[in-house]
C-alpha positions in Angstrom: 10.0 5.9 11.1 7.3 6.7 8.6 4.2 5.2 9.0 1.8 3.8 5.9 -1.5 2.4 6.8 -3.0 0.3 4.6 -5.8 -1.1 5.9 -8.5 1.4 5.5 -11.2 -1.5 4.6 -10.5 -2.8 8.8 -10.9 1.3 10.1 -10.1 4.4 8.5 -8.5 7.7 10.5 -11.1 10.7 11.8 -11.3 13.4 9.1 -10.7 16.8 10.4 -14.6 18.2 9.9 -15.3 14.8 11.7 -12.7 15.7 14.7 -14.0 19.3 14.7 -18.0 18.3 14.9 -17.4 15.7 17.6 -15.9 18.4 19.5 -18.2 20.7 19.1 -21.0 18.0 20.3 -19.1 18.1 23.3 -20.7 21.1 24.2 -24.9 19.9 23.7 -24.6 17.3 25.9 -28.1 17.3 27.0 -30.0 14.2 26.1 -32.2 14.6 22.8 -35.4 12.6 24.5 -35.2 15.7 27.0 -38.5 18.1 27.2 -35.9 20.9 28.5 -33.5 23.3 26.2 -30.5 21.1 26.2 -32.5 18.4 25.1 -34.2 20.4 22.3 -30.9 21.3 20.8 -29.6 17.6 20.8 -32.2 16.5 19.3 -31.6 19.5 16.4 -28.2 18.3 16.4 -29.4 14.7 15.7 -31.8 15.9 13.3 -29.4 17.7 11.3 -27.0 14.5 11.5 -29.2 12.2 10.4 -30.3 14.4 7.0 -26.6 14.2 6.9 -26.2 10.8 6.4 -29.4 10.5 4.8 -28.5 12.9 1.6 -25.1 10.8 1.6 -27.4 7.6 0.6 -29.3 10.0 -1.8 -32.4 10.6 0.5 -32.5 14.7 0.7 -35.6 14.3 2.4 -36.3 11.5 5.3 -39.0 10.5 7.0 -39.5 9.7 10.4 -37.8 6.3 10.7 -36.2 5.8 7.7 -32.9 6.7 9.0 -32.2 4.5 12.6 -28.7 5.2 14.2 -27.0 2.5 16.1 -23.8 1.2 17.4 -21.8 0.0 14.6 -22.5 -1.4 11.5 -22.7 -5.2 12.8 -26.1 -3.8 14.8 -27.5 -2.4 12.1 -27.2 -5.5 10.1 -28.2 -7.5 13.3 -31.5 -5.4 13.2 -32.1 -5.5 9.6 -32.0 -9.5 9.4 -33.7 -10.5 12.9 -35.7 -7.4 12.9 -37.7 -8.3 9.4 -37.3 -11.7 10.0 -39.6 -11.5 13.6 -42.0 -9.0 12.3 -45.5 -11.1 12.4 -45.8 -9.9 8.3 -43.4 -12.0 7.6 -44.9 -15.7 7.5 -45.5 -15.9 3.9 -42.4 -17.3 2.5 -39.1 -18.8 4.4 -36.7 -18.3 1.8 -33.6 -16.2 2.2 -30.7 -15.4 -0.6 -27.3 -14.5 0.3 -23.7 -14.9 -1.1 -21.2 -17.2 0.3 -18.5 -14.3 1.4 -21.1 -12.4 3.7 -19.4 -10.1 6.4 -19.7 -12.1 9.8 -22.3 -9.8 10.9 -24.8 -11.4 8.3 -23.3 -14.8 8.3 -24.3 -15.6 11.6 -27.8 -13.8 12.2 -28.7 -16.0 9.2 -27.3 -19.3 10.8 -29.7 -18.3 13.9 -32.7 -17.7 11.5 -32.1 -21.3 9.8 -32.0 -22.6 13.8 -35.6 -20.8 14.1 -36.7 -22.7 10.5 -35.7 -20.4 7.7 -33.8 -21.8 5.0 -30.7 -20.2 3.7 -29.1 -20.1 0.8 -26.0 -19.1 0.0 -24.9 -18.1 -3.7 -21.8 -19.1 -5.0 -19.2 -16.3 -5.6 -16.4 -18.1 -6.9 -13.6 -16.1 -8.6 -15.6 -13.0 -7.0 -18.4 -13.5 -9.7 -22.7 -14.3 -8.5 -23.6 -17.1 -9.8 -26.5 -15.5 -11.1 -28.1 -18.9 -12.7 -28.4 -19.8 -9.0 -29.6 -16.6 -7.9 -32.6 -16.8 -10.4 -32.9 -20.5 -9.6 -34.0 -19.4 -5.9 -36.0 -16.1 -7.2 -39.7 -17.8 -6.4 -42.8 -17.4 -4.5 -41.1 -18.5 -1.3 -38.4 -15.7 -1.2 -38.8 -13.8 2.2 -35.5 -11.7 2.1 -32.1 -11.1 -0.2 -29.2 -9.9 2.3 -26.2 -9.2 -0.1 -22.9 -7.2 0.2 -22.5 -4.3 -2.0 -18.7 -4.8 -2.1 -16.8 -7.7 -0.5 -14.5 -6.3 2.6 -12.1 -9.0 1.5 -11.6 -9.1 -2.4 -13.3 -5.8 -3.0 -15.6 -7.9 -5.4 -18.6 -5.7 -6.4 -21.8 -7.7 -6.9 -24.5 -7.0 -8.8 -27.2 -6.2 -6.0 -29.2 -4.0 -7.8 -30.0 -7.0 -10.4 -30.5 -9.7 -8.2 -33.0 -7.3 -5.9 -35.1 -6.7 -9.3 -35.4 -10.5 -10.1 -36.2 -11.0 -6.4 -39.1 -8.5 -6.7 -40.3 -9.8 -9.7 -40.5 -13.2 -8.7 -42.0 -12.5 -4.8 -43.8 -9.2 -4.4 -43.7 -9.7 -0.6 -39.5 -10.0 -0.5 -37.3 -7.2 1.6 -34.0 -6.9 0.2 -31.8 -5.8 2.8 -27.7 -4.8 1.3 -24.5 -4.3 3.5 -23.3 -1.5 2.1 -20.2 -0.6 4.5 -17.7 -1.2 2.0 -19.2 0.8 -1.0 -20.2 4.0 0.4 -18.0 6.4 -0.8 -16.1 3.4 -2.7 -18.4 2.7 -5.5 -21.5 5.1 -6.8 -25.1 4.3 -5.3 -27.5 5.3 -3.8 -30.9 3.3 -1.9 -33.0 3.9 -4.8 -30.5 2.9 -7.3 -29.6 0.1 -5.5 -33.5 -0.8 -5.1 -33.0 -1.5 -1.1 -35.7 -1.7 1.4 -32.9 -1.9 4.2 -29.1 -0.3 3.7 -26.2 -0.8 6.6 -23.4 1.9 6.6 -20.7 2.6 9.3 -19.0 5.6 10.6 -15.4 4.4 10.8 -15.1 3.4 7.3 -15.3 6.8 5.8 -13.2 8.8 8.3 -15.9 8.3 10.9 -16.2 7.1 14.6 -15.8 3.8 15.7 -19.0 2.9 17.6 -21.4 4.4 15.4 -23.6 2.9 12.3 -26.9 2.9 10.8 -29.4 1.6 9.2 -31.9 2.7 5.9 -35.4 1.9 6.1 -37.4 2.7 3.0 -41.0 4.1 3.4 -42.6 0.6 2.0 -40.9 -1.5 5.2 -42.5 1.1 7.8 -45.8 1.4 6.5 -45.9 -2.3 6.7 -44.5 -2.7 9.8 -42.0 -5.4 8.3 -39.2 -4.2 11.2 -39.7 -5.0 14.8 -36.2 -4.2 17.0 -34.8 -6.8 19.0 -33.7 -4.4 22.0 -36.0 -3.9 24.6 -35.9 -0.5 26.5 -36.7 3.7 26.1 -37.9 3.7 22.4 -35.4 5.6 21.1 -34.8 6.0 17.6 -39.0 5.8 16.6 -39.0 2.7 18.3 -36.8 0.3 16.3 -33.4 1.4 18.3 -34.1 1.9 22.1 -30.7 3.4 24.3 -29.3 7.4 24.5 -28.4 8.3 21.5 -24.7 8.3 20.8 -24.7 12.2 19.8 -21.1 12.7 19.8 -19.9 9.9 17.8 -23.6 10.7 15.1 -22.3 14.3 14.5 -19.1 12.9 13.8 -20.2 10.2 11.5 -23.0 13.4 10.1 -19.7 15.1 8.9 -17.5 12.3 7.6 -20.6 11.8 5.4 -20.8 15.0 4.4 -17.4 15.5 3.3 -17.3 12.1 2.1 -20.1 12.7 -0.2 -18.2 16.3 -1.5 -15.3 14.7 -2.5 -16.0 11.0 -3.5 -16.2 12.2 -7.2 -12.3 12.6 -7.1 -11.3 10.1 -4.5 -12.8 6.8 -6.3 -10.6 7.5 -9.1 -7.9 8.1 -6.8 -8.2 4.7 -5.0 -8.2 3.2 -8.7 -5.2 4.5 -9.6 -3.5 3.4 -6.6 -4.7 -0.5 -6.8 -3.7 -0.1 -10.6 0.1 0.9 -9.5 0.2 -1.8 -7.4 -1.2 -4.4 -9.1 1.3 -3.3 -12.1 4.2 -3.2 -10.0 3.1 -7.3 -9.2 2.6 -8.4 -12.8 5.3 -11.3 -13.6 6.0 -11.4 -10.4 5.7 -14.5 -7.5 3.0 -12.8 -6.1 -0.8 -13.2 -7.4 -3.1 -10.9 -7.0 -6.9 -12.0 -6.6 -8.7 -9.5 -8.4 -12.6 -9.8 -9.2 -13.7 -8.9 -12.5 -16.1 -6.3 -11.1 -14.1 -4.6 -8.1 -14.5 -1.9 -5.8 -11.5 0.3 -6.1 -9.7 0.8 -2.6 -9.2 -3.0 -2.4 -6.6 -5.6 -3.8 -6.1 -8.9 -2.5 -2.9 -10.9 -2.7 -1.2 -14.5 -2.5 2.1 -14.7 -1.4 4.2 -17.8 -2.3 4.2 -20.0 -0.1 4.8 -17.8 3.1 2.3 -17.1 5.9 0.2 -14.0 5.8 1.4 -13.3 9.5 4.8 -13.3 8.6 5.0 -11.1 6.3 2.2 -8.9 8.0 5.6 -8.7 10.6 8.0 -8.2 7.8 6.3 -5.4 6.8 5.5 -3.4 9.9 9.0 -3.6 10.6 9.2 -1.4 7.7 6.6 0.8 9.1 3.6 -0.8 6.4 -0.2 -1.8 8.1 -2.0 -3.9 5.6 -4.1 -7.0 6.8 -4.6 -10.6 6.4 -8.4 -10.2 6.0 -10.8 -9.3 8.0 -10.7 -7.2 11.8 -13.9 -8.8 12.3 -12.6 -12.0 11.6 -8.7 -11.7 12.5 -9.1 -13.8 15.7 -11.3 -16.8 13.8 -9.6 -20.5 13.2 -9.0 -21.7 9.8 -8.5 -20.1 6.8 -10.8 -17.1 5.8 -14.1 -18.4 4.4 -14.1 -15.9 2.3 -11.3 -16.5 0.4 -12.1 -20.2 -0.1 -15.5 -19.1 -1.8 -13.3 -17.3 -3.8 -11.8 -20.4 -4.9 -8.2 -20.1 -3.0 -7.5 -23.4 -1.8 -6.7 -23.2 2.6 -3.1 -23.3 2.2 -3.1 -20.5 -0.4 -5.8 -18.5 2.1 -3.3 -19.0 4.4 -0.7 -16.9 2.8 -3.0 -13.8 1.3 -2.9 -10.0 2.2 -5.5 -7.5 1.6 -4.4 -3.8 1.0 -6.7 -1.3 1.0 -6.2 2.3 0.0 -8.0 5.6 0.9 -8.1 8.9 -1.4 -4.7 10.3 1.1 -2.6 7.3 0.4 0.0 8.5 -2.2 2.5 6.7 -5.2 5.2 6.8 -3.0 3.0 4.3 -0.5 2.5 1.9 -3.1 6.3 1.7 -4.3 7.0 1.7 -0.2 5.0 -1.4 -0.6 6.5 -2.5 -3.2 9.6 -2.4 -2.5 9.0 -4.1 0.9 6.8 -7.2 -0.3 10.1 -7.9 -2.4 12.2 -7.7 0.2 10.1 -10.0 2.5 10.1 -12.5 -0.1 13.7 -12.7 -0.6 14.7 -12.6 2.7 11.5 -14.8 4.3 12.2 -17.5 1.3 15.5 -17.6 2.6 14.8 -18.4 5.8 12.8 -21.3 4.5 15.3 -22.6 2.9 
């Protein structure tokens, strides 16, 4: 049987340039903190790798330090939020703005900074919109840090980060605006500076990439400031924000996803539109509802099924060979509904029942009417099982 993966937003498949570099890493397997030859030429490799990923966040030219590799995305994030937050610069405001459908990986680091006295708040995203009257409500004096998606891993929502980073900055000079962009690279078009980051998270295995490799952009301001401490002890790897060995195999892998990523995102983001589009058409006057955002990012749809549990039709469909998702990987094993989808404004029963899809640029028509044609099968033959 045929098989059609749709869930590209939990992991995506290693490109071929990213198979072929890993490979080739194989073969400099000295350590790049090494004084000797084969640790000269790993750390060429890693310094190559990391003006890799750099240019794909539109920084040709990097400093020391403003690129820090670590082991997924979730560290990155992990050292972005507790690593300003514990930097002795930071006791002038306690203040920190963030959305209500944060990835887990910022979700909880802030519930441990509002156990050690900072006080959160969380932005309503209802319908996938910012409330932006409550984001300038909160833009005062007292702002320490914004930490805000770039585009939601559930309902592709794409918020408006760059705004609510210049209000921030207008309103506290001191604030470091820290986004999660692991959904939007290559999804939607930015770059740091657009974006007016201090601190950017991106992941390897969402753009054809590794699993077990992320990282994390530091702009020039946060390290002459010393705003960042890291909360790992050890070597001093990675200028001192990131200590362990360098993971150079999986970093020249995640070097040329980027790189290819970055030559051909031009053509892919259309691509991934057209796809959603077909599907979404394909539902209209339908029993199905889609949750679309008015603003989305263009590999994602969300749907509601009627009145059947996401589970069982996630079964239905990989009967029929189909991978989509009920939400989240990061958040597949957690009890209740999706939190997510409840700041959307599903109610839990509804949650309950919702798929997300999620295209990438070699997904093809024929996947979507596969789809299709199997989401109307499930419903005729699952409601009749109900009944």
């Amino acid at each position: 049987m045929e098989q059609i993966y749709l869930d590209n937003s939990a992991t995506t498949a290693l490109c071929a340039e990213a198979k072929a570099a890993m490979q080739a890493a194989m073969e400099r397997f000295g350590n790049p903190s090494s004084l000797h030859s084969l640790g000269a030429d790993a750390a060429l490799l890693l310094k190559q790798s990391r003006a890799a990923v750099g240019e794909a966040l539109g920084e040709r030219f990097l400093k020391d330090g403003q690129l820090i590799f670590t082991s997924c995305g979730t560290e990155a994030t992990a050292l972005a939020l507790l690593g300003t937050a514990r930097a002795k610069s930071r006791r002038t405001a306690s203040t920190v703005l963030t959305t209500d459908s944060e990835h887990p990986s910022v979700e909880r680091n802030l519930a441990l900074l509002e156990k050690e006295g900072f006080r959160v708040v969380r932005v309503p995203t209802r319908g996938g919109v910012l409330d932006m009257d409550v984001v300038r409500a909160h833009c005062t004096a007292d702002l320490f840090m914004v930490s805000m998606m770039l585009v939601n891993n559930e309902t592709g929502a794409r918020y408006p980060v760059e705004e609510v980073f210049r209000l921030a900055r207008a309103a506290s000079r001191d604030v470091v605006c820290h986004c999660d962009a692991v959904q939007g690279l290559f999804k939607v078009p930015f770059s740091v500076r657009t974006l007016g980051a201090d601190l950017v998270t991106v992941s390897a295995h969402k753009i054809h990439g590794p699993k077990g490799v992320g990282a994390l952009y530091v702009s020039e301001r946060i390290l002459k400031e010393r705003r960042l401490v890291p909360f790992l002890a050890g070597g001093g790897q990675e200028f001192g924000l990131r200590s362990g060995t360098e993971n150079t195999i999986g970093i020249a892998g995640f070097a040329a996803a980027a790189r290819e990523g970055a030559r051909t995102a031009r053509s892919s983001m259309p691509r991934m539109a057209a796809l959603s589009a077909r599907l979404v058409d394909g539902l209209a006057g339908g029993e199905i509802t889609v949750n679309r955002p008015p603003v989305a990012a263009p590999h994602i749809v969300s749907i509601t099924l009627p009145g059947i549990k996401s589970e069982t039709m996630l079964h239905h469909l990989a009967r029929a060979g189909i991978s989509v998702s009920a939400g989240s990987a990061c958040s597949s094993h957690a009890a209740g509904p999706s939190s997510v989808l409840l700041a959307f404004g599903l109610s839990p029963e509804a949650a309950g029942c919702t798929l997300r899809v999620s295209f990438c640029e070699s997904n093809t028509e024929s996947d979507v009417d596969a789809l299709l044609a199997a989401l109307s099968s499930g419903l005729q033959s699952l409601v009749r099982m109900k009944h």
